[in-house]
N, C-alpha and C positions, 0 to 999 in steps of 0.2 A: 548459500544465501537463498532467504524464500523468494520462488520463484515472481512472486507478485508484488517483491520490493524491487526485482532484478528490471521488470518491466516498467517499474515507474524509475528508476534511473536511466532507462532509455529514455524515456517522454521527459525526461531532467534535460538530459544532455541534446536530445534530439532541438527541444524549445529555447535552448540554449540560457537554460539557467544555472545559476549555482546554489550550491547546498542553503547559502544563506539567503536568498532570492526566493528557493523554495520553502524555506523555513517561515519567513516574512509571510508568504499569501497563504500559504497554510496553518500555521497557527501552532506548529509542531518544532518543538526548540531544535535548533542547528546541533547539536549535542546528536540529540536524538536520531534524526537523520543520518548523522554519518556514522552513527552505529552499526544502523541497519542498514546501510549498502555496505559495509565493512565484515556486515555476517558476525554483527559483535552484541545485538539483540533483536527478539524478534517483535515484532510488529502487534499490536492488538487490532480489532475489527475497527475501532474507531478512528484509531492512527490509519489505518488501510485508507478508510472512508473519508478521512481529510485529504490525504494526499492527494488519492485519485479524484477525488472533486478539482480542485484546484485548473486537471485539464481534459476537465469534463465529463469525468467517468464515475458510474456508481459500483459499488461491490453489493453484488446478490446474489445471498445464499439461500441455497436449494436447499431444500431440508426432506429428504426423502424416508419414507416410513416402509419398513419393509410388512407387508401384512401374507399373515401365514394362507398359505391356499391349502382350500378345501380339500379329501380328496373325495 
């Protein structure tokens, strides 16, 4: 399971919701959800960005550019 669906089923369970609970204030079908804490699909940035809002958190990715050095 990716690690960053693993953590938002703790913040599930932790807030004491259910799949359908978090489905509701997220906007992300119950379906869906229990796929991927099931390790049975993976997640897009946008689904990430829904969940995690929901208890308060943003997904930001770093985008690093590897630039050649000189010699």
């Amino acid at each position: 399971m990716d690690i960053l669906i693993e953590e938002i089923k703790e913040l599930r369970i932790r807030n004491h919701l259910t799949q359908q609970e978090l489905s509701d204030l997220s906007g992300i079908p119950f379906a869906t959800i229990n796929r991927l804490e099931n390790g049975k699909a993976n997640p897009t940035l946008k689904t990430l960005e829904k969940l995690l809002s929901v208890f308060g958190y943003e997904l930001r990715i770093v985008r690093s550019k590897t630039v050649p050095h000189e010699v």
